[in-house]
SERO-4910 file (N, C-alpha, C, O; in steps of 0.05 Angstrom, whole numbers):
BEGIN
 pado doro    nc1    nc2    nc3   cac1   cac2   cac3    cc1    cc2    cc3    oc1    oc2    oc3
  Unk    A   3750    821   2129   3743    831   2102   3757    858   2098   3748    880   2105
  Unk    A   3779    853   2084   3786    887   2068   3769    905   2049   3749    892   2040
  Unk    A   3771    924   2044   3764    953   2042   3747    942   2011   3723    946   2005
  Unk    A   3768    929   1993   3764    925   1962   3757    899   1956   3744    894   1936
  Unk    A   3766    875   1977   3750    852   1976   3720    844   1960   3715    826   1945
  Unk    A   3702    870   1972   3678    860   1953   3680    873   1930   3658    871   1920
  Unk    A   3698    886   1915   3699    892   1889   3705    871   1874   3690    863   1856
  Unk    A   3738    856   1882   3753    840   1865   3738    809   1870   3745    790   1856
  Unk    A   3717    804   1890   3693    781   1895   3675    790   1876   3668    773   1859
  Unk    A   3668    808   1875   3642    816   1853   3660    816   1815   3653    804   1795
  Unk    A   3678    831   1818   3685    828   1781   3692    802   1776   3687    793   1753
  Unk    A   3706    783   1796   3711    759   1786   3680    736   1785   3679    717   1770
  Unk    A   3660    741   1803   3646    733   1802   3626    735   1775   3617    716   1762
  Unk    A   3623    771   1771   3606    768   1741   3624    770   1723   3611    778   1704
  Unk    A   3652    767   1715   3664    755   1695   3665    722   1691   3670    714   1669
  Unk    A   3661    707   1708   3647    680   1707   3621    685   1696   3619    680   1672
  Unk    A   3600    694   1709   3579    691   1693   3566    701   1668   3544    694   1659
  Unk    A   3584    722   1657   3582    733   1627   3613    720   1605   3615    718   1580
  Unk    A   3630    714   1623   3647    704   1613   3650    674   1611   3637    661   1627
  Unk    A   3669    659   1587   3674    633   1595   3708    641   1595   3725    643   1577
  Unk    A   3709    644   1625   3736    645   1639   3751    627   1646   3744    608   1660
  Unk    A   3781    629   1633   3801    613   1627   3820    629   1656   3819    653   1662
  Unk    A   3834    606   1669   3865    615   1683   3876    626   1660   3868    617   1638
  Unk    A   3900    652   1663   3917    660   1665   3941    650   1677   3937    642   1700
  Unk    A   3962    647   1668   3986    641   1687   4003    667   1699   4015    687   1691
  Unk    A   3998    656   1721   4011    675   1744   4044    668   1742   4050    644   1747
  Unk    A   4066    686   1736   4092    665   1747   4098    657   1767   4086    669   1784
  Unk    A   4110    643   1775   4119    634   1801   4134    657   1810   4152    672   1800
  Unk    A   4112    654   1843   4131    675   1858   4110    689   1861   4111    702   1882
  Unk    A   4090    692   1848   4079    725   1845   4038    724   1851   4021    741   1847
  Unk    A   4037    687   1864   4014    695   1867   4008    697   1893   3984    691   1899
  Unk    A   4023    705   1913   4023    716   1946   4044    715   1947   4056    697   1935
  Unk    A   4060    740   1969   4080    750   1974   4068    768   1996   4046    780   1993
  Unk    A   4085    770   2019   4084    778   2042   4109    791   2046   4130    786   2034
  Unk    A   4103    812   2066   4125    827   2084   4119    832   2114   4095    832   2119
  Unk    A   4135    835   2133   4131    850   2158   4139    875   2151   4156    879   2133
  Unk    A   4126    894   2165   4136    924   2153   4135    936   2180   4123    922   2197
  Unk    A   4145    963   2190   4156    973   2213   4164    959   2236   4163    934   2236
  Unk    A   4172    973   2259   4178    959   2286   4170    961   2307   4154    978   2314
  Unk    A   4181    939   2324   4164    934   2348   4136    940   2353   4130    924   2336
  Unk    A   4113    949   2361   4088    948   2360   4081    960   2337   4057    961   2332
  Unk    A   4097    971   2320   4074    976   2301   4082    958   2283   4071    963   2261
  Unk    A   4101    933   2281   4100    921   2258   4070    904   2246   4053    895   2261
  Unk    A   4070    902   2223   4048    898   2207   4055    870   2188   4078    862   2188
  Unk    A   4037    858   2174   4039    845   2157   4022    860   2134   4000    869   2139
  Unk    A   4035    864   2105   4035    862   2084   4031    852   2062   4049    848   2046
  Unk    A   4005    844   2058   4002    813   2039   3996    822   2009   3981    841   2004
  Unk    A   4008    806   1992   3994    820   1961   3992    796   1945   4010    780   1938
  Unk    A   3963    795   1939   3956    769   1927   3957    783   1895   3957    807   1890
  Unk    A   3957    763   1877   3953    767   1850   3927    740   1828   3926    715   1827
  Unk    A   3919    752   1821   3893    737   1809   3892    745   1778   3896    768   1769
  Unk    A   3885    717   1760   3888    727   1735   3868    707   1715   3862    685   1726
  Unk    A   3858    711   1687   3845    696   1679   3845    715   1655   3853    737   1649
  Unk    A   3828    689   1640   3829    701   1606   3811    693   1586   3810    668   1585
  Unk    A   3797    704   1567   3767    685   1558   3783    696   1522   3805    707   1517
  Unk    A   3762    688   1508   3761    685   1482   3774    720   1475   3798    724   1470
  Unk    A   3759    735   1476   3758    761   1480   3779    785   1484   3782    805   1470
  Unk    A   3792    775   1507   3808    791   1527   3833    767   1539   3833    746   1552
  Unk    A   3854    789   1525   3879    765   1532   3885    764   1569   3888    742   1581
  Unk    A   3886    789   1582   3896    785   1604   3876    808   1625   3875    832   1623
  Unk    A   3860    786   1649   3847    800   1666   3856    797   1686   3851    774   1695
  Unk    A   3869    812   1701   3885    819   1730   3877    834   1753   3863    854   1753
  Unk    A   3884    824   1767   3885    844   1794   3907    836   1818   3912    813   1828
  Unk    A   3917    858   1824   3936    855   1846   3924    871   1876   3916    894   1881
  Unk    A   3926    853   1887   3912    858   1914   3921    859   1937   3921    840   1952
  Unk    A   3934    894   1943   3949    897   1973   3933    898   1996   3912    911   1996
  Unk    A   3940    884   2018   3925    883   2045   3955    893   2064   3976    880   2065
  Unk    A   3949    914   2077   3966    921   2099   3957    933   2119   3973    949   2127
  Unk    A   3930    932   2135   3916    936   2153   3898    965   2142   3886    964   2120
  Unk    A   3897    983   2154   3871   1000   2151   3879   1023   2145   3865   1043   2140
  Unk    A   3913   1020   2145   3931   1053   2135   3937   1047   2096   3941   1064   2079
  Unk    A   3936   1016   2093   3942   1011   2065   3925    987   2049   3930    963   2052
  Unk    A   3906    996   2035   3893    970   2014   3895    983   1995   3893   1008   1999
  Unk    A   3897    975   1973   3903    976   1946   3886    955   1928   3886    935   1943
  Unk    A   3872    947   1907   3863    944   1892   3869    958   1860   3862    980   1852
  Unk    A   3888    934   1842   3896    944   1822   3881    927   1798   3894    907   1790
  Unk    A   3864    930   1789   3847    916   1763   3844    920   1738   3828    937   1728
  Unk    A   3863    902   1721   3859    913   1695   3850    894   1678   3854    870   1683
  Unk    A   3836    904   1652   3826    879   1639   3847    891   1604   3850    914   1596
  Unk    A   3855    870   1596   3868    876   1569   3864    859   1545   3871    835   1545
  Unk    A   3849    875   1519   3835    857   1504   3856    846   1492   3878    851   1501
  Unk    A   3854    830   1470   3868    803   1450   3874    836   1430   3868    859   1433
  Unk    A   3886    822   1412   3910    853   1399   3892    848   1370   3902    857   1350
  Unk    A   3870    835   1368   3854    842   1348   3824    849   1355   3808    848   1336
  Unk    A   3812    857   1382   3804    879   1381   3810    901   1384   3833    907   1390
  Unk    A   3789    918   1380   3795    944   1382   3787    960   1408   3792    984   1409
  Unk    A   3777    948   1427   3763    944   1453   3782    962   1472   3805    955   1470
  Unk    A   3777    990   1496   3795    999   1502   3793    977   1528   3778    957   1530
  Unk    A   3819    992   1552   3820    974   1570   3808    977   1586   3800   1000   1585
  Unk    A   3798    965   1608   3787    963   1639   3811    972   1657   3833    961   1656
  Unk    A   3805    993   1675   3819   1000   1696   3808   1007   1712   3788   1020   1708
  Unk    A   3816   1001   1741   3815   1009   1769   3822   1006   1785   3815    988   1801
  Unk    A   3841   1027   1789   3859   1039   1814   3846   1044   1837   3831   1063   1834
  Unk    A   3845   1034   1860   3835   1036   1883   3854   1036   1900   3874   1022   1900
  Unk    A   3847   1054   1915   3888   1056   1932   3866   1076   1955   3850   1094   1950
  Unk    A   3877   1060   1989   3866   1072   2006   3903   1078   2027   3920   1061   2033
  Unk    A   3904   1104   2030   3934   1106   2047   3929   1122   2070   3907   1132   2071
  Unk    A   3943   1127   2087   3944   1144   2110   3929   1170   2109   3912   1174   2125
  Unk    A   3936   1190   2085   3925   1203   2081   3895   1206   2066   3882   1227   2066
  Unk    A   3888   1182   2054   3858   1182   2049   3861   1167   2023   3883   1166   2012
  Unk    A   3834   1154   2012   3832   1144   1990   3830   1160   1962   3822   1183   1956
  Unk    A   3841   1137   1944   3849   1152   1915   3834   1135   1899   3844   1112   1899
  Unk    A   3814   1137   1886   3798   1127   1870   3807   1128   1839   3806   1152   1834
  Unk    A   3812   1120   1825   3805   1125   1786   3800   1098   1773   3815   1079   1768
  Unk    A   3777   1101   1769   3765   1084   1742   3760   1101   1715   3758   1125   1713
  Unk    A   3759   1082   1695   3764   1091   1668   3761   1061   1639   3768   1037   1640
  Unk    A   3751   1075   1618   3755   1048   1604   3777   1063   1586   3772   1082   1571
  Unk    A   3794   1056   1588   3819   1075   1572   3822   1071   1542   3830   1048   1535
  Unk    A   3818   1084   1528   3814   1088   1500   3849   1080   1486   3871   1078   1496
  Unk    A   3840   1078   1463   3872   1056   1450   3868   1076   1432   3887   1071   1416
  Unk    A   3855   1096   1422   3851   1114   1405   3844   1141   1420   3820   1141   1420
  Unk    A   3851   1159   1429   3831   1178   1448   3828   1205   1430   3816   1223   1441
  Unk    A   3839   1208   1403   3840   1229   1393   3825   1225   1368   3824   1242   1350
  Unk    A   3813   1200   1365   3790   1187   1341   3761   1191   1350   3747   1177   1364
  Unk    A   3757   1216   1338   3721   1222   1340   3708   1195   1337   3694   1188   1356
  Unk    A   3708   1177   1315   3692   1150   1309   3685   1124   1325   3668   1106   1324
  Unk    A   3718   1134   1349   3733   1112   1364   3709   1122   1403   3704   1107   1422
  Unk    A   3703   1150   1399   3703   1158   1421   3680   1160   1423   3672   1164   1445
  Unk    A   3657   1158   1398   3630   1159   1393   3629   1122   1404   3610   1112   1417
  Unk    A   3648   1110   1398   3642   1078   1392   3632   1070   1432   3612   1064   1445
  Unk    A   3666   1075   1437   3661   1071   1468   3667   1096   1497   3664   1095   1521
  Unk    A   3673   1113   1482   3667   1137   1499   3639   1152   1515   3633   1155   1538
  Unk    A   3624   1158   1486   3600   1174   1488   3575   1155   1505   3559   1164   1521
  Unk    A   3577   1125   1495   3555   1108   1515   3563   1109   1547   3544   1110   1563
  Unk    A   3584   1110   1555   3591   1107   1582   3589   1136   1596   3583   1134   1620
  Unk    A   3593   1161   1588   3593   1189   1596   3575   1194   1617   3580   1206   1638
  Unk    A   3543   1182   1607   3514   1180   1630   3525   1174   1651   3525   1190   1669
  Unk    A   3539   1146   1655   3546   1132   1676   3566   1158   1697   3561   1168   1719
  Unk    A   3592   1163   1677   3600   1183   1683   3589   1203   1703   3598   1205   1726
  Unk    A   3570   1216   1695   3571   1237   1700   3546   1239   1725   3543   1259   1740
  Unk    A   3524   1206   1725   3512   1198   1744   3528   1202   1775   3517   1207   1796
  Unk    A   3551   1200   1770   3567   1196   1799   3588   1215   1798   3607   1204   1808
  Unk    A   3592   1236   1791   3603   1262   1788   3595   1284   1810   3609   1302   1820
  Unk    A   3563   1278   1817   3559   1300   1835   3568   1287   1869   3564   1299   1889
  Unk    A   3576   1269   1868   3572   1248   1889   3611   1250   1896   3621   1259   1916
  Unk    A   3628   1237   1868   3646   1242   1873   3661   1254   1850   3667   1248   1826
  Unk    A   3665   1274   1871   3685   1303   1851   3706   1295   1843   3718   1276   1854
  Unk    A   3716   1308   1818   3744   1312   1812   3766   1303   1825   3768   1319   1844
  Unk    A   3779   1292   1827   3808   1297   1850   3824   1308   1846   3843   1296   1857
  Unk    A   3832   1329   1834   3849   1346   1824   3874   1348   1814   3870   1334   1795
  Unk    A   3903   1355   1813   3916   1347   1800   3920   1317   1787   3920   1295   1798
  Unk    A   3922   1324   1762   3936   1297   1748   3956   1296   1734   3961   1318   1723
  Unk    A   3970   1281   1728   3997   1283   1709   3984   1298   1682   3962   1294   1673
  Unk    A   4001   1316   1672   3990   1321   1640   4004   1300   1621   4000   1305   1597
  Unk    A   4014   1286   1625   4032   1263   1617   4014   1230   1612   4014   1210   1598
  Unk    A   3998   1245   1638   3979   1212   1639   3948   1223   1623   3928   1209   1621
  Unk    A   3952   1246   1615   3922   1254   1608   3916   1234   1573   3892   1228   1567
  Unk    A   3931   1228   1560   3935   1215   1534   3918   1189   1531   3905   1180   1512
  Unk    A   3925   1178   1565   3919   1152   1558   3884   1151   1581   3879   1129   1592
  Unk    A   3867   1172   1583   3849   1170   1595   3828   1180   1581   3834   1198   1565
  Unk    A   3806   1174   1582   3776   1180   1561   3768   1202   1583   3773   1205   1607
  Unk    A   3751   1217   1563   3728   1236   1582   3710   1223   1603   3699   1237   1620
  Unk    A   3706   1200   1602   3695   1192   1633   3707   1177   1647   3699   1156   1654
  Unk    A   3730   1186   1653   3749   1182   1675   3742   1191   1699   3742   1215   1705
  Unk    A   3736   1172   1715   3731   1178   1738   3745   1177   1761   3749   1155   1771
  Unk    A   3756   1200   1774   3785   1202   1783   3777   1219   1803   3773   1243   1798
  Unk    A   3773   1206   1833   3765   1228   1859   3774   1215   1879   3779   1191   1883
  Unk    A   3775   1235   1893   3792   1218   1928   3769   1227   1955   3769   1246   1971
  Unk    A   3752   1210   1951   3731   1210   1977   3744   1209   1995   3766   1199   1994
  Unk    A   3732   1220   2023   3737   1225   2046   3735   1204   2065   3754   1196   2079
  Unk    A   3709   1193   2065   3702   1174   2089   3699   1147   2071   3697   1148   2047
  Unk    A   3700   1120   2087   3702   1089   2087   3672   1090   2059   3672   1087   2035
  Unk    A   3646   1098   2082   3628   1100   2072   3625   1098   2044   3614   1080   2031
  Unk    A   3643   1128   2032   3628   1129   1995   3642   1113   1984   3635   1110   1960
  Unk    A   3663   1097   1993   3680   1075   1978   3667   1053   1976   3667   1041   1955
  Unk    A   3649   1043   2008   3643   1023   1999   3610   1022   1990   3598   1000   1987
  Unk    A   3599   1049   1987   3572   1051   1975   3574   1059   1935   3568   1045   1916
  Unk    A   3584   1090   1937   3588   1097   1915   3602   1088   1889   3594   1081   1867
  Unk    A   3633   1089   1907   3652   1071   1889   3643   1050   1881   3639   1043   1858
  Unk    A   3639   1038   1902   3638   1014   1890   3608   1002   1874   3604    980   1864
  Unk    A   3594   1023   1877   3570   1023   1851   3576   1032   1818   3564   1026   1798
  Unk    A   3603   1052   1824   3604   1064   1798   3623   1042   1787   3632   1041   1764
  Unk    A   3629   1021   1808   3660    998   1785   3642    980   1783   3651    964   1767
  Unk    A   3613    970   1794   3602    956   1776   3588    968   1750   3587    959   1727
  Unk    A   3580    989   1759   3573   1003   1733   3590   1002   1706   3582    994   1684
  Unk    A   3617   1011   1712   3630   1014   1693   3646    980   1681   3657    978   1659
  Unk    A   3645    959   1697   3646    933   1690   3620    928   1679   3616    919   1656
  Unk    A   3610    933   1690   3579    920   1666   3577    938   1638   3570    931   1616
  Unk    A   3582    958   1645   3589    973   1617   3601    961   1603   3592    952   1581
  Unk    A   3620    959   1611   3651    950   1594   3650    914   1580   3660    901   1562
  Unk    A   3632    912   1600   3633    880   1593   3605    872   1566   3606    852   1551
  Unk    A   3585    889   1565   3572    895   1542   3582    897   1522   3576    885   1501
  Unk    A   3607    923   1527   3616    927   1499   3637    900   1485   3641    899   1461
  Unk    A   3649    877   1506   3661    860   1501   3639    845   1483   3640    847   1459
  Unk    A   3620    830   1495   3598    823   1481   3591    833   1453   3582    815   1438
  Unk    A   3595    854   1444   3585    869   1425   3608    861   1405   3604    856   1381
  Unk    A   3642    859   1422   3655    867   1400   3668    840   1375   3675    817   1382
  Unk    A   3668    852   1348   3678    836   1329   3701    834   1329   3708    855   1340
  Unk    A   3731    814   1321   3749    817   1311   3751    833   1284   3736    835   1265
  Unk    A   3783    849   1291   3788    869   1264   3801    857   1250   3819    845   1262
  Unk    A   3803    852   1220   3818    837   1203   3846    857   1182   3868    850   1172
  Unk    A   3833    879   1183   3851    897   1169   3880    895   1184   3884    892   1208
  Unk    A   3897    898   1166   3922    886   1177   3932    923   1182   3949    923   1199
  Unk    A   3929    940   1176   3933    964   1182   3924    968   1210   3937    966   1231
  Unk    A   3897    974   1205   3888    973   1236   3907    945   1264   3922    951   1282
  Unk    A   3903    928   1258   3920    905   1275   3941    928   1290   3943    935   1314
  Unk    A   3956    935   1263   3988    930   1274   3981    966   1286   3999    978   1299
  Unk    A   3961    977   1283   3956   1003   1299   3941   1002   1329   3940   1021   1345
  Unk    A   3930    979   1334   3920    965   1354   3946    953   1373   3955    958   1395
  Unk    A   3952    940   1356   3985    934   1376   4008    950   1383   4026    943   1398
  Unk    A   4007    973   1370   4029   1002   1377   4014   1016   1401   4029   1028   1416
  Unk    A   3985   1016   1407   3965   1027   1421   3968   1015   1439   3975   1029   1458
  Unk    A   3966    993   1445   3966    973   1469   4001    979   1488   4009    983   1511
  Unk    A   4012    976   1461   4046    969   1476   4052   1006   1488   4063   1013   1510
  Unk    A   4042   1023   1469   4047   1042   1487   4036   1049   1514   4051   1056   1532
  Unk    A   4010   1047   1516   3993   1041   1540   4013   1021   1565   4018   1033   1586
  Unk    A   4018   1004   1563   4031    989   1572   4059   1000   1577   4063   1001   1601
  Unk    A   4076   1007   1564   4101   1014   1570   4094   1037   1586   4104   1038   1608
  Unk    A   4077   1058   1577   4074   1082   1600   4061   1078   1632   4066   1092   1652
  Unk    A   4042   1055   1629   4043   1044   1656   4059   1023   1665   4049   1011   1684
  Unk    A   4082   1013   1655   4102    999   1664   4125   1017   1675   4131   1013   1699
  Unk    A   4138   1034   1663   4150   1060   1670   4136   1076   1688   4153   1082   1704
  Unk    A   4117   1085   1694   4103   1104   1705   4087   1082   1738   4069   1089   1754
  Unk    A   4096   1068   1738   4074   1055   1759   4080   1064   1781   4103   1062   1791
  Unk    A   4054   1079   1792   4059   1087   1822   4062   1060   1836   4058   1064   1860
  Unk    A   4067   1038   1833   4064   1030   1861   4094   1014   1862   4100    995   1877
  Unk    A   4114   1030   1840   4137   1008   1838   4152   1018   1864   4170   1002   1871
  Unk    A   4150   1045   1885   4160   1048   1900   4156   1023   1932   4171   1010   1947
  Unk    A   4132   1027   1929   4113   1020   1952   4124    981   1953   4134    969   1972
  Unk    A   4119    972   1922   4135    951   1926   4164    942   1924   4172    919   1929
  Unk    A   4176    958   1918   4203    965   1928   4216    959   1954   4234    944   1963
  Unk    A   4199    980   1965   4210    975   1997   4199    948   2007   4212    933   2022
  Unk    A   4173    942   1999   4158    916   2019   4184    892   2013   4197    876   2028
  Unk    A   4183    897   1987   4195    863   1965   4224    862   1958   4235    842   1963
  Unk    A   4237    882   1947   4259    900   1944   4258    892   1912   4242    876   1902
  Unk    A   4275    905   1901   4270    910   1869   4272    893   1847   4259    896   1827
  Unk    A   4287    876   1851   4286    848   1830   4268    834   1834   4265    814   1821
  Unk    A   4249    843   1856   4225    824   1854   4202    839   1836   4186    830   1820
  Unk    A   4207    870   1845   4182    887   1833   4188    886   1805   4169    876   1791
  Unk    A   4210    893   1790   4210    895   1765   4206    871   1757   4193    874   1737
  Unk    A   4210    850   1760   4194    827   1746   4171    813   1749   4161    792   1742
  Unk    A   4162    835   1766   4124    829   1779   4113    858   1757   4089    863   1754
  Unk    A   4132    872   1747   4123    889   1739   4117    887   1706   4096    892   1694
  Unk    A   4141    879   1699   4146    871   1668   4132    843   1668   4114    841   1652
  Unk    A   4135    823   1680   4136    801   1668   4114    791   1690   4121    772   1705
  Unk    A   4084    805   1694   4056    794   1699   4035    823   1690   4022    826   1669
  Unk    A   4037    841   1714   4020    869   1714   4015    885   1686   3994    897   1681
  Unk    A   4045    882   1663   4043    896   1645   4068    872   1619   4087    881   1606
  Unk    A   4060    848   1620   4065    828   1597   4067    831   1580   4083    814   1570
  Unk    A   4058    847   1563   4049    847   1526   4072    853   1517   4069    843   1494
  Unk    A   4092    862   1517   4113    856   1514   4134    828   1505   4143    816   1486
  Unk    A   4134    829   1535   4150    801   1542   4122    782   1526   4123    766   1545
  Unk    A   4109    775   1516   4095    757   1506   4094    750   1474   4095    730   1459
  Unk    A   4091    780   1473   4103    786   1436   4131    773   1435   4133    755   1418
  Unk    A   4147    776   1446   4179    769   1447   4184    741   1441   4200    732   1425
  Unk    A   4161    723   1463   4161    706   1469   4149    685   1438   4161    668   1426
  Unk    A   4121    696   1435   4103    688   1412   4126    691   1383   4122    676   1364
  Unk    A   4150    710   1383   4153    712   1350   4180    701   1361   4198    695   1345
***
């Protein structure tokens, strides 16, 4: 059992039972992929599964799931609504490395500078926030680059020991999935065709800045080498793109 195992067992589990969950298509190629990595006794196996599904609601629910023994697990989970809500996204970055684990969850706002937008799904989740704030701190530097696309209860800390990962953390990502998955419940389709096409500039930028910006295009670089990552990158992890292209 890896580190994030019972996270990505638990969201797929209560997205079955609040959801009526549809497959996603994975492309070929990209739903396990392996490497050996270093030499002679310390070589390793490297495994990265990919998991995906999709309900009425929410066009694309993902997770990419690195296993490389106890120096590297990763847990990458995103949920991305249909381009006529207004619903922000589900994220969580879980990344455990040599030097210690990197935590950030967040429901990332498609609006973050709309008082109306931030009362809608910001201000209900902040409690939750701020419940697990004294527990786990800040992690300090962040891109000012990446600050745009993150809400005030961003929860972004790098715990020390196994323990608060698999007690705390992983209380605050059901928290914030059950949050999140309320507000799916809650939400209506938008019909205004203004709003739409401001909903779909929101999304694709979100997306292009974590398609460009992905920490982990190095990491799979070296495991996979690069014509595999950029089209694990563009064309599954961050799609909306290539799908629009595809659809018109």
């Amino acid at each position: 059992m890896t580190l994030y195992q019972p996270f990505l067992d638990y969201a797929i589990a209560r997205l079955h039972e609040r959801l009526d969950l549809q497959p996603y298509p994975i492309p070929a190629g990209f739903e396990s992929k392996s490497a050996i990595v270093g030499k002679g006794k310390n070589q390793s196996e490297v495994l990265t599964t990919s998991h995906a599904y999709q309900s009425a609601k929410l066009r694309q629910i993902r997770a990419a799931h690195v296993q490389g023994g106890d120096a590297l697990q990763v847990l990458n989970f995103v949920i991305f609504p249909h381009l006529n809500y207004d619903l922000p996204f589900f994220g969580a970055d879980l990344v455990t490395l040599p030097g210690g684990h990197l935590i950030a969850l967040d429901m990332q706002p498609l609006f973050r500078d709309d008082p109306v937008y931030q009362a809608k799904y910001t201000q209900p989740i902040l409690p939750i926030f701020e419940s697990y704030q004294q527990h786990l701190p800040w992690g300090g530097d962040f891109p000012e680059e990446a600050r745009p696309f993150f809400s005030p209860a961003f929860l972004w800390t790098r715990p020390k020991e196994n323990e608060a990962v698999e007690t705390r953390v992983f209380a605050a990502f059901k928290d914030y999935l059950n949050a999140y998955l309320d507000f799916v419940d809650a939400a209506t389709p938008v019909t205004a065709s203004q709003s739409l096409a401001e909903i779909e500039q929101a999304q694709l930028r979100y997306l292009r800045y974590r398609a460009e910006k992905d920490p982990a295009r190095g990491m799979f670089t070296r495991f996979y080498g690069s014509e595999w990552t950029e089209e694990y990158i563009h064309g599954f992890l961050f799609d909306l793109e290539r799908q629009l292209e595809t659809a018109r």
